[in-house]
N, C-alpha and C positions, 0 to 999 in steps of 0.2 A: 466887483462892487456888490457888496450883497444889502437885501432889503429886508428889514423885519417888522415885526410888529407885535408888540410886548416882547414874550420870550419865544419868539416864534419867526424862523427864518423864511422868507417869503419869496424870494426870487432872487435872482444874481445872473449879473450879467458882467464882459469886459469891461474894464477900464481902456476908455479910447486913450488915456493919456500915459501909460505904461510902456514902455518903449518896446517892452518883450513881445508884449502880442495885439498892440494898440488897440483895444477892446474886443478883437477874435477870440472866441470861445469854441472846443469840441464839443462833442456830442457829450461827452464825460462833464466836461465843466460847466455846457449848462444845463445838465440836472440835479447840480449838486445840490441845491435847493430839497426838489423831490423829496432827495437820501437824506437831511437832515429835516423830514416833518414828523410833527409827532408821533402819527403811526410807524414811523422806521424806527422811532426813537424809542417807543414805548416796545415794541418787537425783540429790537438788536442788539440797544445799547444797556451795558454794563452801568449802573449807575450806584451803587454802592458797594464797597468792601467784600469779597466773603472769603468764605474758606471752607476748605474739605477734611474734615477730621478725620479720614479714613480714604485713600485711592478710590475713586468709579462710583464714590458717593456721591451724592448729589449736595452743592456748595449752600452753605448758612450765610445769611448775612453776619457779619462783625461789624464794629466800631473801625474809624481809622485808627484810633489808639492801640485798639486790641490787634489789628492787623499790621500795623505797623513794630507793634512792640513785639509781638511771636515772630517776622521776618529778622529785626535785627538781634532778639537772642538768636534765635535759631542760626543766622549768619556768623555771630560772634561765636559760637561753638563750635562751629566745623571748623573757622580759619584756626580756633585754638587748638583742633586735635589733630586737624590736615594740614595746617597750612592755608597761607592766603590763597597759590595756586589751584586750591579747591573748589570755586567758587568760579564763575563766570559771566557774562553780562553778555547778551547778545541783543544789539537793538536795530535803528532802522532809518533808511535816508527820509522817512517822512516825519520824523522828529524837526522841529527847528531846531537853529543852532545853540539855544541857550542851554536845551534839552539835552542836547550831545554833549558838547563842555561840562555841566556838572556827572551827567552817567563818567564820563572819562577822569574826572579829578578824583569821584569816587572809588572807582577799579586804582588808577594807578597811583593819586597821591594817596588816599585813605588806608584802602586796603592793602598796596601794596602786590598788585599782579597786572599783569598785562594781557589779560584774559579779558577784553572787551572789543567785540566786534560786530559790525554790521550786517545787513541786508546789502548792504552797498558791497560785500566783498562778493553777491552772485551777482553785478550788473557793473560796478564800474574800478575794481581793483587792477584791470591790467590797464586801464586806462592810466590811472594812475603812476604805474611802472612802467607803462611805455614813454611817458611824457617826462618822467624823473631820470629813465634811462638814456635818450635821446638830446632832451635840451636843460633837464637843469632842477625841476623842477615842477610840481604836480598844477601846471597853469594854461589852462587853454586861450591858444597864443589870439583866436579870432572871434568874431564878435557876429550875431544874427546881420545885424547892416550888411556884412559880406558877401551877402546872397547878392544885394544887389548892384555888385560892384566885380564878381567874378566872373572868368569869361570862358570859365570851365568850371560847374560841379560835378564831383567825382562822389559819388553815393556806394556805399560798401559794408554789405552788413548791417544793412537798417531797413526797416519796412518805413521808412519816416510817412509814409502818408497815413499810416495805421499810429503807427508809435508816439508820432511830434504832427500833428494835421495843420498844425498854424504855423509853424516853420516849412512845411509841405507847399501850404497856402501861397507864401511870401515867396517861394519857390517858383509855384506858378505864375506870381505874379512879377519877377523877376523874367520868367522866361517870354512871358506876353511881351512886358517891353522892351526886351531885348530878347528876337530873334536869332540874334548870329550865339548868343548863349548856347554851349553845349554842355550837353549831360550827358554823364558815364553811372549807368546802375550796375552793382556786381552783387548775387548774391544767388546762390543756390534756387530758390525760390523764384518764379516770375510775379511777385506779388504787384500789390496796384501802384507802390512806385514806379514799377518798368514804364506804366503812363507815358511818364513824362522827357521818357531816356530816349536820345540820340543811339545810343549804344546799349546793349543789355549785356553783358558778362555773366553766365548760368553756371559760374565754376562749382567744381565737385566739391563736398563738405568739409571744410578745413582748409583747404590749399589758398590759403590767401600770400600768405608768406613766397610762394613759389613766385605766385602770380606777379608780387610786388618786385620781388628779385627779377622776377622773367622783365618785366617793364621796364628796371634799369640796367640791366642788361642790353635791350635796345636804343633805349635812351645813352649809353656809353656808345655803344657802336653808331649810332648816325649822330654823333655829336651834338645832343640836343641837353645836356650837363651845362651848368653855370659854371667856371671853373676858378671863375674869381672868385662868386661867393661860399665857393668851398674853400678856398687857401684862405682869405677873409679871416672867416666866421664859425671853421668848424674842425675836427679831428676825429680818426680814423679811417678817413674816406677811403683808404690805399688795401686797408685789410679786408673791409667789403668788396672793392672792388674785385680782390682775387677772388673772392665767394662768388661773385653772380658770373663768374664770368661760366661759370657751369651750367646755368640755368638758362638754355639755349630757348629759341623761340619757340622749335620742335619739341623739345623735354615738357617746357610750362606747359603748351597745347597738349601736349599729351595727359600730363599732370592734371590739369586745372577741366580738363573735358569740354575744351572751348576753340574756336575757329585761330588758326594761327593769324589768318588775316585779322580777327577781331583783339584779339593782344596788341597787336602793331596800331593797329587804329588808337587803341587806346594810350598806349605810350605815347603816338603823336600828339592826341588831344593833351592829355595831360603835360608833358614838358613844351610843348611850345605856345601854350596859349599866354594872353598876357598876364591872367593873374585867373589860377585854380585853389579852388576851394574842395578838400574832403572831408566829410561829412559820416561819422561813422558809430557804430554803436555797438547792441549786444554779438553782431555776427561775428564780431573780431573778439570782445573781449570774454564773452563766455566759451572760453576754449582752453587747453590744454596748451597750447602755443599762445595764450590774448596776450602777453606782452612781446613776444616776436611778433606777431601780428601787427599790433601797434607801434612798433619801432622799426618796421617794415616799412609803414606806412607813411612816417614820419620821414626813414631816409628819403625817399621818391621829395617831400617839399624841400629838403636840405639840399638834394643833390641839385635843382632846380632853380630854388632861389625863390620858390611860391612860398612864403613865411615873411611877416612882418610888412606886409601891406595892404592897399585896402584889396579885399574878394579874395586872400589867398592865407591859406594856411592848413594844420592837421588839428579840425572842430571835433573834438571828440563829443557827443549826444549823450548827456545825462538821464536815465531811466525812471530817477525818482523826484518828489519834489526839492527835496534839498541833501541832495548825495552830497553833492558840493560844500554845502556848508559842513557838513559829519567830517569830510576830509580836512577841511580849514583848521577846525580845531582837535584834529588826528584822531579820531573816534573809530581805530583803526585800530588791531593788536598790533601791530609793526608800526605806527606812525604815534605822533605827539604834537600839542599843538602848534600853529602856524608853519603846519609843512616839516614841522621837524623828524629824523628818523630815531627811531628808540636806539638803534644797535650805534647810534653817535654820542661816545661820554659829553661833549660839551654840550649837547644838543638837551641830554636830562640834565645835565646842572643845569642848566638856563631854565629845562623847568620847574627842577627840585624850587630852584631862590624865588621864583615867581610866585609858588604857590606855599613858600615854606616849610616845607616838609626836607631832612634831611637828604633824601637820597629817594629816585626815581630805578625801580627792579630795573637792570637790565637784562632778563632771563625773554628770551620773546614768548608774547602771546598766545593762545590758540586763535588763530583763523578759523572762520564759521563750518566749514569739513569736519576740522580737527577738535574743535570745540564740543562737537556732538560724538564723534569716535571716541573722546577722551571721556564725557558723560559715559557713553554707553560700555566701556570698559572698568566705569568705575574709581575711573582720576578724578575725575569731577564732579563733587555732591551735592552742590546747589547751583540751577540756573536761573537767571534773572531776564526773562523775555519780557522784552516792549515793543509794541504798537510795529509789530511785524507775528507773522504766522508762521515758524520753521515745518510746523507739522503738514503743509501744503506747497511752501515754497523751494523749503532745499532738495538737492538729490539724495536718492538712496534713501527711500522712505523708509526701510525697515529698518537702517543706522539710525537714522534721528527718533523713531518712535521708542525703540530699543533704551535709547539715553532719554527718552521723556518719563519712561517707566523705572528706569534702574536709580533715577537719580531721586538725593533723600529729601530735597527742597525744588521744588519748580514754583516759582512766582513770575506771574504773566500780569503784565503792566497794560491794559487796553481797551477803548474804545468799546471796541463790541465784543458782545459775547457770545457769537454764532461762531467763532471761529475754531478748527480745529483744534488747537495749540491750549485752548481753553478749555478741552477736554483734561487735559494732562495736568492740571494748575493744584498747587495746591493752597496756592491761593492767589485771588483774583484782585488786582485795584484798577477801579476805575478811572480814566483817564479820558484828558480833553479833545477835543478835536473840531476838525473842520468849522471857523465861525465861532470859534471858542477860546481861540487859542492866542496867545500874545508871544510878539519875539521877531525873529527874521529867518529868512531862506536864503540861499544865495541859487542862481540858475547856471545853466550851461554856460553864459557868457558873462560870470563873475559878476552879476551885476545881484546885489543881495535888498531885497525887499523886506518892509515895514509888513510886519503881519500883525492884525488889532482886531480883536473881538467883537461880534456886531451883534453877540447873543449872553447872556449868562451862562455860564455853569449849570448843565442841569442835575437832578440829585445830586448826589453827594461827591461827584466828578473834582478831580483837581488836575493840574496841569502837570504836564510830564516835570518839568523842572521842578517845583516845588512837592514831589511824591519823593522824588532823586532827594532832595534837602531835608526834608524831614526822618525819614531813614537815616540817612549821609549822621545829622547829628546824634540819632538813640545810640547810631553803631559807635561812632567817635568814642562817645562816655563808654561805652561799656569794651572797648579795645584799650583803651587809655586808662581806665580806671583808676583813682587813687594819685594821679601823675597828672598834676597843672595844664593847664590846657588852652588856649585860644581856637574856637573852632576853625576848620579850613572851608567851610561853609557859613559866611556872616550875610546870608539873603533871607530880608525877612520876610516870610509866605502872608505873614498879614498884610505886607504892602506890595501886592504882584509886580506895580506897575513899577516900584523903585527896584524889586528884588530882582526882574528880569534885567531892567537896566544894569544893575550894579553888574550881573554876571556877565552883560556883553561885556561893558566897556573893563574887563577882567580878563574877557579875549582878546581885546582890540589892543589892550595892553601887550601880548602877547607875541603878537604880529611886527610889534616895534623894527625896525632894522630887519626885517622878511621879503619875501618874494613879493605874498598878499598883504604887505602896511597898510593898515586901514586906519590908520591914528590920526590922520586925518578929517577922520569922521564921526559921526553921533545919533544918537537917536532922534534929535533935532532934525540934523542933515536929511536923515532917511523917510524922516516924516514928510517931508515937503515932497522929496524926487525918488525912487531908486539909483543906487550907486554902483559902480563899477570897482573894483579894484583894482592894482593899487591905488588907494588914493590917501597920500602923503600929507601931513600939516603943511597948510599953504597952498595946496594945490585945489583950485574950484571945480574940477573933476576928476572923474578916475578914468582910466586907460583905458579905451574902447578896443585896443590891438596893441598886444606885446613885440617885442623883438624887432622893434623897427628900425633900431639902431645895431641889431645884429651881435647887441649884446646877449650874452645871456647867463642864468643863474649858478654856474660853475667855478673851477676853482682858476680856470684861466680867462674864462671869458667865451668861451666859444661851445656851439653846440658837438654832440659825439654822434655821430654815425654808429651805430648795432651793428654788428657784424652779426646778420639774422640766417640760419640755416632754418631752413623749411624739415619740418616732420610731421608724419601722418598724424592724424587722430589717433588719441586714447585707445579705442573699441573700433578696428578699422572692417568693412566689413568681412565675411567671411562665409561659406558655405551654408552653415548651421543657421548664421545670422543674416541674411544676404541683403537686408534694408538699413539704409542710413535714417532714422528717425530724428529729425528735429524740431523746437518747439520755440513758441514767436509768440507774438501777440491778436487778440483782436481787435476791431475798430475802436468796438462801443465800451469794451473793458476793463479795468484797471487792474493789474496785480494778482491777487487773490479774491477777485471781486466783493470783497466783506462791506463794501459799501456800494459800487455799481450792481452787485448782484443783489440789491434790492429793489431793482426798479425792472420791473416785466418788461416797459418798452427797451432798453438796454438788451433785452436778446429778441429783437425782433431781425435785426442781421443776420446775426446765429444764433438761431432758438437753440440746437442741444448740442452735448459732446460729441466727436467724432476724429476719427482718423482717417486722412486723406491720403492720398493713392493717387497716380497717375494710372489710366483707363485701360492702355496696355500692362501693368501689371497684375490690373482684377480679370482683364481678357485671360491672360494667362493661367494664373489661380481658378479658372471658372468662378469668379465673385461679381456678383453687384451691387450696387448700389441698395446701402441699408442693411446692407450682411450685419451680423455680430463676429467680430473677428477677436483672436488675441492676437492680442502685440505684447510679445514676450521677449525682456533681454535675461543679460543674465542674474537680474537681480530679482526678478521676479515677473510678472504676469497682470493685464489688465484687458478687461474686453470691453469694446468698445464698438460703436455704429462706424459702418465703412462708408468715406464717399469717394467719389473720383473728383480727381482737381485736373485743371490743365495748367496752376499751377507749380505742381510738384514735375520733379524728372523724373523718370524712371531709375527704379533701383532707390527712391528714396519715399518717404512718409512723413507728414507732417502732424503734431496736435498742438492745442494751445495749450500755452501757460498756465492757463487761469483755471485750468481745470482740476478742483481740487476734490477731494470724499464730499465736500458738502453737496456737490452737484453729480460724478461721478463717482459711484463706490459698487461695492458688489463683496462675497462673497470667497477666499480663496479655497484651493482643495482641501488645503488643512483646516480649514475654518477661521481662518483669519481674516481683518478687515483689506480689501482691497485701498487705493489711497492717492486715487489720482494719477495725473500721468506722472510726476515725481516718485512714482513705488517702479520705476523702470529705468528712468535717467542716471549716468554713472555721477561719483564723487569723486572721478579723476579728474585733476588741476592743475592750471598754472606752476612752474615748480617758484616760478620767482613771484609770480600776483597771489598763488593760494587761488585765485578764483575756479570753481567748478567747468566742465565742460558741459554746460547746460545744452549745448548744441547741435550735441553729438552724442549717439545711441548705436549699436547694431543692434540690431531687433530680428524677428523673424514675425510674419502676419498671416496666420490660420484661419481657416473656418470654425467659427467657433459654434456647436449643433444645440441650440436653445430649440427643444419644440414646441415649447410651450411661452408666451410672451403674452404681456399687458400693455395695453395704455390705459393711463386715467386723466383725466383732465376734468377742471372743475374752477366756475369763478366761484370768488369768495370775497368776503366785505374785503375794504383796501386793509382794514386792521388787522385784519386776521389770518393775508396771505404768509409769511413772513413766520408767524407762529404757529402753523401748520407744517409750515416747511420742519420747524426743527422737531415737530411729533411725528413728524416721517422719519425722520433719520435712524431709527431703531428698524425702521421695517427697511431700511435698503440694503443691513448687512444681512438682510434672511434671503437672495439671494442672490445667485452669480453675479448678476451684471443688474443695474440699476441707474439709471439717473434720473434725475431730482432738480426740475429750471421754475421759474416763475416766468407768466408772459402776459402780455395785455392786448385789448380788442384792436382789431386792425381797422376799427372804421373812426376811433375816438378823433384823434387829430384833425383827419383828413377832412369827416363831416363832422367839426366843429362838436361831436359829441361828450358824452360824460367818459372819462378815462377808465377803462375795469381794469384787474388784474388776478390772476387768477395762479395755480401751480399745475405743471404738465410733469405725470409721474411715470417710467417706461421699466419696464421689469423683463426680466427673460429667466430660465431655468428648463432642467431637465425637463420635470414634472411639475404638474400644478401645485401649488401649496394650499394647506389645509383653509378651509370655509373661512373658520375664523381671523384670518389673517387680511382675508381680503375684503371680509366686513368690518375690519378695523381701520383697511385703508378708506372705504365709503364712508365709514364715519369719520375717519377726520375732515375728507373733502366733501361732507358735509351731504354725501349720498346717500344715508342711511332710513330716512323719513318715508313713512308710507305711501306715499303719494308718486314715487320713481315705477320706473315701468320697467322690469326683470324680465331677463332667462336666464335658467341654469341649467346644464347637463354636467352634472358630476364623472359621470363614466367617459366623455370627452375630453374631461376639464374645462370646459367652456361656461362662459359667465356675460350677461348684458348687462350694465345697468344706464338708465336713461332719467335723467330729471328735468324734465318739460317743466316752466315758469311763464305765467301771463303778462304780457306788456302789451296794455291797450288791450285791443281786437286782436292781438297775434299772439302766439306763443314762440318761446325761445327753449332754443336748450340751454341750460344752466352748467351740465356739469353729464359726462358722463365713464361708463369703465368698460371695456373691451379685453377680453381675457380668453387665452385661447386661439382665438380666430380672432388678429385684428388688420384682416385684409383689409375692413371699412373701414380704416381708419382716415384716410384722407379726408373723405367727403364728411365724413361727421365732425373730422376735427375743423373743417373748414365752415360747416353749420355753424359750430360755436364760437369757434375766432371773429367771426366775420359776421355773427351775429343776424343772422338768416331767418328768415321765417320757417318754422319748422314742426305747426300745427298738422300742413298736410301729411307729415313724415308718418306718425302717431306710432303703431307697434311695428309698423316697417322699420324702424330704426336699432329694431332686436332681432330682421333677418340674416342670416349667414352671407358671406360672398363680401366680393368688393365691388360691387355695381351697384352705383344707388339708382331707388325706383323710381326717381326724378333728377333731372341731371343738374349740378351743382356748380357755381361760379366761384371760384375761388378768386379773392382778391391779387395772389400772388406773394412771390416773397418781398420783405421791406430788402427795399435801398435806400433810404432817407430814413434815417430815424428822426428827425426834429421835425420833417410835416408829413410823417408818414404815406411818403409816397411808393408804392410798389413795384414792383417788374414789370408785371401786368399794365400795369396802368404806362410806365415809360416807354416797354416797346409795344402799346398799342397808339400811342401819340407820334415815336416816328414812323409807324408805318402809315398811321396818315397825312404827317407833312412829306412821304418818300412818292404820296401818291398826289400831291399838291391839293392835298385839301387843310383845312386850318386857315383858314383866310388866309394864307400867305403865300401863294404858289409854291413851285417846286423850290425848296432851299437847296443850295447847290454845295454846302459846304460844310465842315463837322462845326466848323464854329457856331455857324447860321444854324445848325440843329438844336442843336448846346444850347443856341441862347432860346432858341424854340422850347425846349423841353424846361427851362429856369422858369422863363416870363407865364408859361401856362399855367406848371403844376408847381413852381417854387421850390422843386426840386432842389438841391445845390445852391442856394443860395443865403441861406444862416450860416451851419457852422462848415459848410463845404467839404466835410469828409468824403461825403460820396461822388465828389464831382471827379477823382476816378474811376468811378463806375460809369460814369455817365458816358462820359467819354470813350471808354469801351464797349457800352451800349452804342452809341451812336456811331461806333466805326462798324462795328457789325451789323448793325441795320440798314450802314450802307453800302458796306460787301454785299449782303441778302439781295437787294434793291439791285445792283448792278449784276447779281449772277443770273436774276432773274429777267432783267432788260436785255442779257445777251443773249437768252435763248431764243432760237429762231425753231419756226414749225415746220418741218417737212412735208407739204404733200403726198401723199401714197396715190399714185396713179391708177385712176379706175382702169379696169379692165375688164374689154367688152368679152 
């Protein structure tokens, strides 16, 4: 529910009355606000037309006329000398669905190719093929209510407390009131899911399929198989069967790198409980096997009989906000609307008549891989990107860059214009977003929401749909030319609020006699409640839980059993390469952060980039903590901050997602731009989803020898952090290793103060770089003014600079640069974060060494982003309820602590992402407390 005031969005908070998340909100959704205030907007956002007359020029404003009319000659020109197949469309699951449907009529009834594909094909394509292979039909059989009705959840492959925090939430609160509730966590990683797991499963990277095989495997042998609702309701069970009968308890344990007793545990829990629910995501479907994976995954509920009631079934977890819907209306090269498959003749007549157009290509698509190898070979001469970022997000950074440069048209359809991908454009339309935007989503559980604008349009912004229609119609005329015509686009952009309408109920028509019939329903309907699917004319709701009649969308009626063989990783590891590298998500951030990465407090979790490491493998490497390491596959090279985790396993390495050039870049040997952790990840795939193995890397992790390193940090007006940042962006490729974060004061929230933000800039290289380079970076971060207090020794490379600001009777540091020697970096950076009094420091703050001449209290790191509560601060609170003090004696229990550490410091108690942390906190402060009560003191006996 968001609040505005004129054209100015002001706050937003849950809707209690939304069934998805009954007004729970993450750390993400409630600052969405923040990311949409004017200084973000005036910063970030692309607000009128331009274009590049020339590559690495810098973009002109245009007309939408004049920008629209050079896209559709220019597009009408290539189909006429290449072919439609020339041409491509790559867009993105946070389009709504009205957005999707017309990009799709466009590519496949207009132009004529089947070259339009998603962001949804690196996050939810084998989901798709696991669910189409299995039962019928791309329909997630279970509903969120499930949670609280299951009496086993089986978690696999999802960090869901990072990923989904309100379906996490619902979790724990399932588990609170029902105790006999068991949870099975399985995933390489012991991330802050494992919290809440009965069971943890730390299988080795990929081996999921083994794993699922090993489980029914056990599950045949102690007779724990449904075997009616297999004769029933399903076919092939007898060919798998012979398959798993290989995948001994021994073999998987050995396979999967996990306890034989803890597989057996798990099998039991799962087939004998009375109704299990799994719950799963990127760890299965970004892989090289995601649809065996997920057809794995599925036989275990078939062979069982957990399917089609309430707390049971195979939930596959959506990554975006309306993947789902992009799938509905087939916004898929391989797929066509309401679920239909391209490579099925009857499937395109139905949509050829629908949309009347003779004939629908049957030639298949390019898939998002294939779509950029095809660009960058030269098959493909114009791309048409929206409101997604390939140049951050997909693998094999130097394939995708390669095709952003070789190709003879890139038009980049988006929101903001910080975004890599926006470098490559040649030309730019502004598009709507968050608060702007009219139409529907549909979520994980088929349930598809009313999305309604609570702000204008700003500059010269239009909606993804009506950008799609008015192109859609220059190109029609000028393909058609001379030859009679009725447009296939009749939405009129003057009247949004009919145009959108007309284009749903165009889908809805679609759906008729489908899997997901929605003809049932209306923009009417949707406006009152959110809806479910299917929901049928005459029917007052939609289907909370499919398949409960054990019917299902096939051509006899019953689901298929996969017959799944288990295969290693893509890139397994190997001597040269000897770490499994994979990459996830963090708490506080979304995607390619182009909208959380404008808010400082947002990396108060995790302030910068890094590669993690288990402690035994830096023991080994002689590494610590803060190293610059490479992390090298074989596609290329990135260096990056080392940490230790406890939880990565040995032999494996983790970094996030979201780290893309804008925040991580540097330098390569050749002189090229480094590009994120994506300039390392392979673009091997699914052979039957197309999806990437975003999961999986063999890497190798160096010491990477910087002797020379910077920090600079510096607040700046709230306006001007954001456009600082991107006049840094030319100085991060001048050397090796660089990252580039915004961050905010640790004391705003917590004492109710005024909120700063500021950018924290980290440099490494051989040698120092020249004077002027680093008086370029002072001056942007605004260090440049007489008034800073300097040192310099050139023949060192060493550099101070210090800008002291009056506030009251005190002095502050504002902003400082450490170059050379930034042992002191802690404590100065903690001066400034923390916003300290720092009159007494004065030219002591330009002495050498890491010892400050007054000792310095750092707040510590955030674990609460919403009341910015610290480390520091939680475990100095239970060590003193450990010691019965806090007005409340000794608390004897983790609960009793929990609720200790909520009611004082409010900790945990908004949007509750951290209350696994907490919880972790409070077990280990009460291990500490007990190791320290068991110690007894010896006596040493005097002797005379």
């Amino acid at each position: 529910m968001i609040e505005s005031q004129g054209e100015q969005i002001t706050a937003v908070r849950g809707d209690p009355d939304h069934p998805a998340n009954f007004g729970r909100l993450c750390t993400k959704g409630s600052t969405l606000a923040l990311t949409a205030s004017a200084a973000v907007t005036r910063q970030t956002r692309l607000l009128q037309p331009m274009r590049r007359e020339h590559r690495h020029e810098a973009p002109k404003p245009v007309s939408w006329d004049s920008a629209l009319g050079f896209a559709s000659e220019s597009f009408a020109q290539i189909i006429r000398d290449h072919g439609p197949d020339a041409v491509g469309f790559y867009i993105s699951g946070q389009l709504l669905t009205e957005d999707y449907y017309v990009f799709n009529k466009l590519a496949k009834g207009l132009i004529g190719t089947n070259n339009v594909d998603t962001n949804s094909r690196l996050c939810m394509s084998s989901a798709v093929a696991g669910y189409k292979q299995t039962l019928g039909a791309d329909a997630p059989p279970a509903c969120y209510d499930d949670v609280n009705h299951a009496q086993c959840i089986f978690i696999v492959g999802s960090n869901t407390a990072y990923a989904h925090p309100i379906l996490f939430r619902r979790i724990e609160d399932a588990k609170a009131a029902n105790p006999a509730l068991k949870i099975i966590f399985c995933d390489p990683r012991r991330t802050d899911t494992a919290e809440i797991a009965d069971l943890y499963l730390p299988i080795q990277p990929g081996t999921d399929v083994s794993l699922f095989n090993g489980m029914l495997h056990i599950m045949l042998w102690e007779g724990w198989t449904d075997a009616g609702y297999i004769a029933a309701h399903t076919t092939g069970f007898d060919a798998l069967k012979a398959t798993v009968r290989d995948y001994t308890p021994d073999l998987v344990a050995e396979t999967c790198g996990i306890k034989k007793e803890d597989l057996l545990a798990a099998a039991r829990l799962f087939a004998t409980s009375a109704a299990t629910l799994s719950l799963y995501c990127q760890g299965l479907n970004q892989s090289s096997s995601g649809t065996a994976k997920n057809a794995a995954l599925i036989n275990l509920h078939l062979a069982t009989g957990h399917i089609g009631k309430p707390g049971a079934g195979p939930f596959s977890l959506t990554g975006q906000p309306n993947a789902m819907g992009g799938r509905e209306v087939g916004g898929l090269a391989n797929l066509l609307s309401a679920h239909r498959d391209l490579a099925n003749p009857e499937h395109r007549a139905e949509i050829a008549a629908l949309w009347g157009v003779p004939f629908v290509p049957e030639k298949p698509g390019k898939t998002a891989v294939e779509m950029f190898q095809a660009a960058a070979d030269g098959e493909i001469k114009a791309l048409w990107i929206a409101c997604t970022n390939p140049a951050q997000s997909m693998p094999d950074q130097a394939t995708v860059r390669r095709a952003l440069e070789r190709a003879e048209l890139v038009v980049v359809q988006e929101a903001f214009s910080t975004t890599s991908s926006c470098d490559y454009a040649d030309l730019l339309l502004p598009a709507t977003t968050w608060g702007e935007k009219t139409g529907t989503v549909t979520n994980s559980e088929r349930r598809i929401s009313r999305v309604r604008p609570a702000v204008a349009a700003p500059g010269e912004t239009r909606h993804d749909w009506a950008i799609v229609v008015d192109f859609a119609q220059r190109l029609e005329k000028l393909l058609k030319a001379g030859s009679p015509h009725s447009t296939l686009f009749p939405y009129p952009p003057q009247d949004p609020a009919l145009a959108v309408e007309t284009i749903w109920n165009e889908h809805r028509e679609s759906t008729r006699g489908r899997d997901l019939d929605i003809t049932g329903l209306s923009y009417a309907l949707l406006d009152e409640a959110p809806q479910q699917w299917p929901f049928k004319p005459g029917d007052s709701a939609g289907k909370a839980r499919l398949y409960e009649d054990g019917v299902f969308p096939t051509a006899d009626g019953k689901a298929r059993f996969a017959n799944t063989v288990y295969k290693p990783v893509a890139e397994p590891r190997e001597s040269r390469f000897p770490f499994s590298l994979t990459t996830g998500r963090l708490r506080d951030q979304w995607h390619g952060m182009s909208r959380t990465g404008t808010l400082g407090r947002l990396f108060g979790h995790v302030a910068e980039p890094s590669v993690q490491m288990n402690a035994q493998d830096m023991a080994r490497r002689l590494l610590k903590d803060g190293d610059l390491v490479y992390v090298t596959s074989k596609r290329g090279s990135i260096i990056v901050p080392l940490q230790a985790s406890p939880e990565v396993a040995v032999s494996q390495a983790f970094i996030a997602m979201h780290w893309g050039e804008e925040c991580l870049s540097g330098q390569s040997a050749s002189g090229g731009r480094l590009a994120g952790v994506n300039a390392i990840t392979t673009s091997a795939y699914c052979p039957t989803s197309r999806q990437p193995e975003l999961k999986h890397a063999a890497v190798k992790i160096l010491k990477a020898e910087m002797p020379w390193t910077l920090l600079a940090m510096a607040w700046l007006p709230n306006g001007d952090v954001l456009a600082a940042r991107e006049q840094l962006k030319p100085l991060m490729a001048a050397f090796p290793f660089t990252s580039c974060v915004p961050f905010s004061n640790n004391t705003a929230l917590a004492d109710h103060g005024r909120e700063r933000s500021g950018l924290l800039f980290r440099a490494a290289s051989h040698e120092a770089p020249p004077d002027e380079l680093l008086a370029r970076l002072e001056a942007i971060l605004g260090l440049a003014s007489a008034d800073v207090l300097r040192y310099a020794d050139r023949k060192k490379g060493q550099r101070r600079t210090m800008r002291l600001v009056r506030n009251g009777d005190a002095a502050e540091l504002a902003g400082f640069v450490l170059a050379g020697d930034t042992s002191a970096q802690a404590w100065i950076r903690t001066l400034l974060q923390d916003e300290l009094p720092a009159q007494a420091y004065g030219r002591l703050l330009l002495a050498p060494g890491a010892k400050p001449p007054v000792a310095v209290q750092s707040r510590g790191k955030l674990v609460c982003t919403c009341l910015n509560v610290s480390d520091t601060a939680i475990d100095e609170h239970l060590a003193l309820v450990a010691g019965g003090g806090g007005g409340g004696g000794h608390l004897h229990t983790d609960e009793e602590r929990l609720a200790s550490l909520q009611a004082t410091l409010k900790c945990g108690t908004n949007c509750g992402s951290c209350v696994p942390e907490l919880k972790r906190r409070v077990r280990a402060a009460r291990t500490e407390a007990q190791t320290v009560a068991s110690r007894t003191v010896i006596p040493i006996r005097q002797v005379a």
